[in-house]
C-alpha positions in Angstrom: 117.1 213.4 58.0 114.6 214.4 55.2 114.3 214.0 51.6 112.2 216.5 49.7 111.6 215.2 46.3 109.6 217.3 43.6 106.2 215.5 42.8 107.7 213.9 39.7 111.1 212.2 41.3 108.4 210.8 44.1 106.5 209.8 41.5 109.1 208.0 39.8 111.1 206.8 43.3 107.3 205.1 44.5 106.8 203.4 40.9 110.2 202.1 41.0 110.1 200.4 44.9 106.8 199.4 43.8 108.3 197.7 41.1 111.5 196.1 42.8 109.0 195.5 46.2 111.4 197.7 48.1 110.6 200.7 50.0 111.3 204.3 49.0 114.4 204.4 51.9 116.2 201.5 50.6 116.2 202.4 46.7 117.8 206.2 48.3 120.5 204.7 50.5 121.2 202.5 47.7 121.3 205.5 45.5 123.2 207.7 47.8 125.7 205.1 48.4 126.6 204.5 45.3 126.8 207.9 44.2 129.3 208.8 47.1 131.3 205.6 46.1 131.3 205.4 42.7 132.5 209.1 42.3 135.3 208.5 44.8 136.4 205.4 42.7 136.5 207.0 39.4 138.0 210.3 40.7 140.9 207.8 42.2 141.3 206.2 39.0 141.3 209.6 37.1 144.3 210.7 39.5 146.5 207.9 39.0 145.9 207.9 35.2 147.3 211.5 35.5 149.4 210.7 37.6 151.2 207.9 35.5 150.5 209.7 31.9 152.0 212.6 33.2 154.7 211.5 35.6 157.5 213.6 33.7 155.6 216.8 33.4 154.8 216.9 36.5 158.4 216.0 37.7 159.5 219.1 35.6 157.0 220.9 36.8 157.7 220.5 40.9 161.7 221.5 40.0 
């Protein structure tokens, strides 16, 4: 796989593995990691708020 990044996000992903002494592939399969989990998490916990807040409507709704 690879990863173009404009000048400016390189620039800012080297300064920032510089700075945590990590390399450039780390920080981005941190990154990308946590981006595919976290919006799974919160789009779960979004549908079973709605799902509980709006239990009834939806029961009226599938009649």
């Amino acid at each position: 796989m690879t990863l173009r990044l404009s000048e400016e996000d390189d620039r800012l992903l080297t300064e920032r593995a510089a700075k945590e002494r990590r390399s450039k592939h780390d920080l981005v399969t941190e990154a990308v990691h946590v981006f595919l989990t976290e919006r799974q998490r919160r789009f779960d916990e979004l549908l079973a708020r709605t799902l509980e807040e709006d239990r009834e409507l939806l029961d009226r709704l599938a009649k």
